[in-house]
Backbone as JSON, one array per atom type, in Angstrom:
{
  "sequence": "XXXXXXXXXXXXXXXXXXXXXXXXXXXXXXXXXXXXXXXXXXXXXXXXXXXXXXXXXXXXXXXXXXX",
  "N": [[-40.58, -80.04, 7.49], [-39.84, -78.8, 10.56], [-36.9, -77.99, 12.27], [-36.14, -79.12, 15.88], [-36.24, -76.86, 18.8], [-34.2, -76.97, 20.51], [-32.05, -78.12, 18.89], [-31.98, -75.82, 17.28], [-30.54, -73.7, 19.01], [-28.33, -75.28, 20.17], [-27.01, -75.09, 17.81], [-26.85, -72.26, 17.64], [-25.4, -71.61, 19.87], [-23.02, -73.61, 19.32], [-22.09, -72.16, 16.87], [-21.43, -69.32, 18.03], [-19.47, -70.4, 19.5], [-17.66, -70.98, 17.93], [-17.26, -68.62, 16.43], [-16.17, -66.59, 18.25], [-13.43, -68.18, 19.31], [-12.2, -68.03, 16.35], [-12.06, -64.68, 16.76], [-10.55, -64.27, 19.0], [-11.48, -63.4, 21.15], [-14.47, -62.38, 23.39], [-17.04, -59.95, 22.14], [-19.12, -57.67, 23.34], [-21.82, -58.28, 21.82], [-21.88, -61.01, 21.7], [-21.55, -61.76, 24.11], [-23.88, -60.75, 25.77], [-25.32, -63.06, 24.44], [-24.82, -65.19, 24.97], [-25.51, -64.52, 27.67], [-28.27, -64.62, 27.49], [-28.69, -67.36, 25.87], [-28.01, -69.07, 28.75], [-30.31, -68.03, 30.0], [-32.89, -67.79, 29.16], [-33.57, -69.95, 27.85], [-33.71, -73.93, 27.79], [-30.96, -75.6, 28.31], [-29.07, -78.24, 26.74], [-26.51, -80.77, 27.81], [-23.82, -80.74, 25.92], [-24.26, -77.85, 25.54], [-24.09, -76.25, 27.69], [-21.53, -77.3, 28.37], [-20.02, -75.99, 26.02], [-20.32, -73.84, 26.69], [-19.09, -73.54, 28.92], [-16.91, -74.33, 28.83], [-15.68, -71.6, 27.15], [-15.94, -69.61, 28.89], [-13.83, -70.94, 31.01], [-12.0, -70.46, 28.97], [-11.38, -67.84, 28.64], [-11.02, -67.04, 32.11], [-8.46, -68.36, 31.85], [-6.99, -66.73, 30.14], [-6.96, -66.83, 27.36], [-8.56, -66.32, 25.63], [-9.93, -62.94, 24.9], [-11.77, -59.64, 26.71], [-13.84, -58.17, 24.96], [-14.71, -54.76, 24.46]],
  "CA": [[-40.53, -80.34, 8.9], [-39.19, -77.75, 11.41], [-36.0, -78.57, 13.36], [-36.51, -78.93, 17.11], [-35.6, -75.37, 18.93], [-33.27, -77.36, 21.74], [-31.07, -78.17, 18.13], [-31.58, -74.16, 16.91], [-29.9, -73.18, 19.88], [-27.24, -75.76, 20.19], [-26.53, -74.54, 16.83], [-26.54, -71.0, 17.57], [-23.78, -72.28, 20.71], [-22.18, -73.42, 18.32], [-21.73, -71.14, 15.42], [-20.48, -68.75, 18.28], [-18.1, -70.99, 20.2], [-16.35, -70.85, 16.66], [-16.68, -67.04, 16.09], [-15.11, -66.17, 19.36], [-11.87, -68.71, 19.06], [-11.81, -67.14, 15.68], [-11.94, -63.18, 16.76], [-10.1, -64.24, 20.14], [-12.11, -62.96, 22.35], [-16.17, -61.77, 23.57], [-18.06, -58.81, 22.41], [-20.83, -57.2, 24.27], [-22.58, -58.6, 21.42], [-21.22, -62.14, 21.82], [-22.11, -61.73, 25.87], [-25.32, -60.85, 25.66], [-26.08, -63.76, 23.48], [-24.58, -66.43, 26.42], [-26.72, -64.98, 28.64], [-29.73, -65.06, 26.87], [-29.25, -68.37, 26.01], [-28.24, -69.51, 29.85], [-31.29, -67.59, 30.79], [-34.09, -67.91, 28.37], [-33.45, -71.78, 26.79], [-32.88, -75.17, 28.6], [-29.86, -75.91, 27.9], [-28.4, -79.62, 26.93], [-24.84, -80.73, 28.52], [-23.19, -80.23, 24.9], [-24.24, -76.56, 25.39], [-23.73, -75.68, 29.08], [-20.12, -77.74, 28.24], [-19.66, -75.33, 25.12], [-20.61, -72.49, 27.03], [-18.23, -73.61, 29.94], [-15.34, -73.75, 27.8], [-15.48, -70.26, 26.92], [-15.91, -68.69, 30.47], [-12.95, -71.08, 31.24], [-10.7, -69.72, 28.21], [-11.49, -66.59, 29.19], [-10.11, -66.8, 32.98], [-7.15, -68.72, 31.38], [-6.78, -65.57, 29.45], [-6.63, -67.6, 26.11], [-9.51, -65.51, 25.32], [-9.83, -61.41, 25.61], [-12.92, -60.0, 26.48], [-13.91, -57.4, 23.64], [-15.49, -54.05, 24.24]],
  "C": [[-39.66, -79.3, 9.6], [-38.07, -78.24, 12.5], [-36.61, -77.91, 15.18], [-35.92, -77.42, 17.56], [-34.5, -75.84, 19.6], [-32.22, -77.47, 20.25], [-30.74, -76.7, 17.81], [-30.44, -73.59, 17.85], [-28.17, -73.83, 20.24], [-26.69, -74.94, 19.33], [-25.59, -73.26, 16.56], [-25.35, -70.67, 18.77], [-22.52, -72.49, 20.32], [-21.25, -72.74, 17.32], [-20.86, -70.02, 16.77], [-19.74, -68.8, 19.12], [-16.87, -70.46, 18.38], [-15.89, -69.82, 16.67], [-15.6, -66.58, 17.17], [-13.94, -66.85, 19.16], [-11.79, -67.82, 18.13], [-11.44, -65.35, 15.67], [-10.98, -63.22, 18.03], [-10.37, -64.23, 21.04], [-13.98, -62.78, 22.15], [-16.03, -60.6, 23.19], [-18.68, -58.37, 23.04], [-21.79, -57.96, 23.5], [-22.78, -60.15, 21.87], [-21.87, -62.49, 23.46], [-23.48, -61.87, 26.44], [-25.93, -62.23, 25.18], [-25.98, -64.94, 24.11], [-25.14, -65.91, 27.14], [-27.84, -64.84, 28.36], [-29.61, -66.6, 26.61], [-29.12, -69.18, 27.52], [-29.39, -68.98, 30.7], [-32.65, -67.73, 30.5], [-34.63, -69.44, 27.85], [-33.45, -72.63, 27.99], [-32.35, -75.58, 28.07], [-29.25, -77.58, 27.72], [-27.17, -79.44, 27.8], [-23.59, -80.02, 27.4], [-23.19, -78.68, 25.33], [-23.74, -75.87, 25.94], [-21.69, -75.97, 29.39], [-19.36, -76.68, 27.45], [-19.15, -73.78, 26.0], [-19.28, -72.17, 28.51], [-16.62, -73.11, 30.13], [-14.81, -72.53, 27.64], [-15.47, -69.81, 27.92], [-14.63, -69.26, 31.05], [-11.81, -70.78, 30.46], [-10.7, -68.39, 28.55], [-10.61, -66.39, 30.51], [-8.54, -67.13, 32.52], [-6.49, -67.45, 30.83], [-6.61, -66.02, 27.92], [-7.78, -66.82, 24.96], [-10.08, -64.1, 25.7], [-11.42, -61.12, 25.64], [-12.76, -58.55, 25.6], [-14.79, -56.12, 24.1], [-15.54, -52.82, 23.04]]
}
């Protein structure tokens, strides 16, 4: 059976809410990959919440951005 894509994506929200806390900060790579999914997917609340988080650690500065 094939998982739904709306879970793939959470997933893939997921996996790099973690990476970033863990490295500190965004990549270009990392950047790209939030706005592909705020642009390409429909997004749950979990996601758009996930995704929120990070744009708000970021102004906080709790998070650098990475080039």
């Amino acid at each position: 059976m094939m998982p739904d894509q709306s879970y793939l994506i959470y997933s893939q929200v997921s996996k790099l809410f973690s990476k970033i806390w863990s490295q500190g900060g965004l990549t270009a790579s990392d950047r790209q990959r939030l706005m592909f999914a705020l642009l390409k997917t429909s997004l749950c609340e979990e996601e758009l919440s996930t995704i929120d988080r990070i744009l708000h650690a970021v102004r906080r500065g709790w998070l650098q951005i990475i080039d």
